[in-house]
Structure formats: C-alpha cells, structure tokens
N, C-alpha and C positions, 0 to 999 in steps of 0.2 A: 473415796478418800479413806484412810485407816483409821480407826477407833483412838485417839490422843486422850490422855488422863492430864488434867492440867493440874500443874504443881499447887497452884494457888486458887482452893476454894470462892474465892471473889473474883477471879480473873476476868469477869467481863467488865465488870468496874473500873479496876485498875486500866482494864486497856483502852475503854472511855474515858475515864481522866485523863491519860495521859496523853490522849488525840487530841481532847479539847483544849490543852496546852500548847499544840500544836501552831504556831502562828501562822507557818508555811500554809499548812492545809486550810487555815480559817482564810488566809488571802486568798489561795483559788475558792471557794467556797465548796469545798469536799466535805462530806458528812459520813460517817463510819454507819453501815446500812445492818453488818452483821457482824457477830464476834460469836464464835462456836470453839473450840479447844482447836489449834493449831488454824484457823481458817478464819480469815477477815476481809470482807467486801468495802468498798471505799466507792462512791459516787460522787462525783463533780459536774454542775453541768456546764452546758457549752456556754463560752463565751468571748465573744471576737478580739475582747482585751488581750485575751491567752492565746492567741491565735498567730501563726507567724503569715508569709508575705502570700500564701495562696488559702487563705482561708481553715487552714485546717489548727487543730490543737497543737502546739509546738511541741515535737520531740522530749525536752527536760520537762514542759508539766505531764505529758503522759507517764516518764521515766519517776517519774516526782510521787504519782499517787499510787503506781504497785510498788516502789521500793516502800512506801508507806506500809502498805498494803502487806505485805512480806514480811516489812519488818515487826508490826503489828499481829502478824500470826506466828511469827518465832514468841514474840512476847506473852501472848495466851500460854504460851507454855511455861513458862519461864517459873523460878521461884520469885516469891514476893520481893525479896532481895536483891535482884539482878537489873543490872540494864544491859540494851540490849542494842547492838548497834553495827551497822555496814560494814563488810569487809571487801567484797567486792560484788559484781553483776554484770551481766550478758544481757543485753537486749534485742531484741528484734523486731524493726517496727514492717510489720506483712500487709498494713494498710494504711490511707488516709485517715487522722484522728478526726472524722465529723461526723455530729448526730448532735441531737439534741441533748444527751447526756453521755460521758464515759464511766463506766464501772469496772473496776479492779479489783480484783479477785487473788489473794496471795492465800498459797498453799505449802506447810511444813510439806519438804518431802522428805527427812533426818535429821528427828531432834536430835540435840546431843546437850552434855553439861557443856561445853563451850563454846561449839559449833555445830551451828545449824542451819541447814540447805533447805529452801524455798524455791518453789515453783508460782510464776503468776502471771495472769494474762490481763487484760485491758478489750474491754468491747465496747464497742458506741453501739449508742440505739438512735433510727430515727423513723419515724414511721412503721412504728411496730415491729421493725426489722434489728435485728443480729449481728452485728459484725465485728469479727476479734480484729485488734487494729495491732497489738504489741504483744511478746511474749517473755518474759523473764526468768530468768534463772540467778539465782543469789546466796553469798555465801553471808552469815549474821556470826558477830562471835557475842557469848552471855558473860558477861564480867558482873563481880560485885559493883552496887549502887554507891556510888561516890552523891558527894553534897553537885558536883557540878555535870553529873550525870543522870541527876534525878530524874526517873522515868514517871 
C-alpha cells in the first residue's frame, strides 16, 4: 500500500469518534480494528439476525461494513474540516458471507481534494481459515463540514 501523509495530525481519533457515532455500525455490532493514513479494518461478527434466507450474512450488511470501511479510509486522509461521503460503488460478492467473523478492509487507491477512489475487500474467518467473500471499488467526494454533515 503507498506511504499516505494524513492531513489531520489527530486523524485516528477523529476517525474513531466519528464511527462511534456511527448507529448503523453500533447495530451490526462492527468495531473499527485499525486506522493507519488512508487504510481502515472494520470487523463485525457473525450473526443469524444479519443473516438472509440461507444462512449466510446478507449482501447490504457485507455492502454496509466496507463502504464504511472505505469511506473511513478516504476520511484518515481528509482535512479536519471535511466530510466525507459516497458517490458511488461496485461490488462483487465472489463468496458466501459465513464464518464466524467478517473483516473489511478499505484501501485509498487516489486521494484527491474532492475525490477520492477506494479499493476494499470483506473476508470471513472460520476455523482459522481465510476467505475473501466481497470486493469493492468506490468513488467518495470531500466537501466542507456542514452543522448536518458533521463527521
């Protein structure tokens, strides 16, 4: 992954508060595992309530915790003054979401001041095993921080 200079000397704060605001993510019970300059992990574990009609984790929560994911690693970058928010995304689900935990992995691949393109995958673990289940690609635009945009 490239060497990223985050705008915002506190930036891993900021991108924990702003998760922990999160109510979306506090419902699935995802917890942010890492925060480095452009790169943020998101882990949720398995459970049958999230689950659609054959057991596995439904398509929008998998789609749910890397656009987080994603959006959260455009954000490490960002100025303290910005929010930051979806413009579009491509997903690709290449396996069944089951294991006992999923992890999301969202990756800057072109910051920019307004926009900026993320790459992010989704893997279940179960049994010590590996397995990428979703893959994403995402466009984020960086606007200034409005009172109803509060990041």
């Amino acid at each position: 992954m490239p060497n990223f200079e985050p705008r915002d000397p506190d930036f891993k704060a900021r991108v924990r508060n702003s998760f922990g605001r999160q109510t979306a993510m506090r419902t699935l019970g995802a917890v942010v595992n890492l925060v480095e300059p452009g790169e943020v992990e998101i882990e949720m574990p398995y459970r049958a309530d999230l689950a659609q009609q054959h057991g596995f984790i439904h398509g929008g929560i998998v789609t749910a915790i890397v656009d987080s994911a994603c959006g959260y690693a455009a954000f490490s970058l960002s100025a303290p003054d910005t929010a930051v928010l979806t413009v579009e995304y491509k997903v690709n689900f290449v396996a069944p979401a089951k294991g006992e935990r999923l992890v999301a992995r969202g990756e800057v691949v072109r910051p920019g001041a307004t926009v900026t393109v993320c790459k992010g995958n989704v893997l279940a673990y179960e049994a010590g095993e590996e397995k990428l289940v979703a893959t994403m690609l995402t466009t984020l635009i960086l606007m200034p921080n409005r009172p109803d945009l509060a990041g």
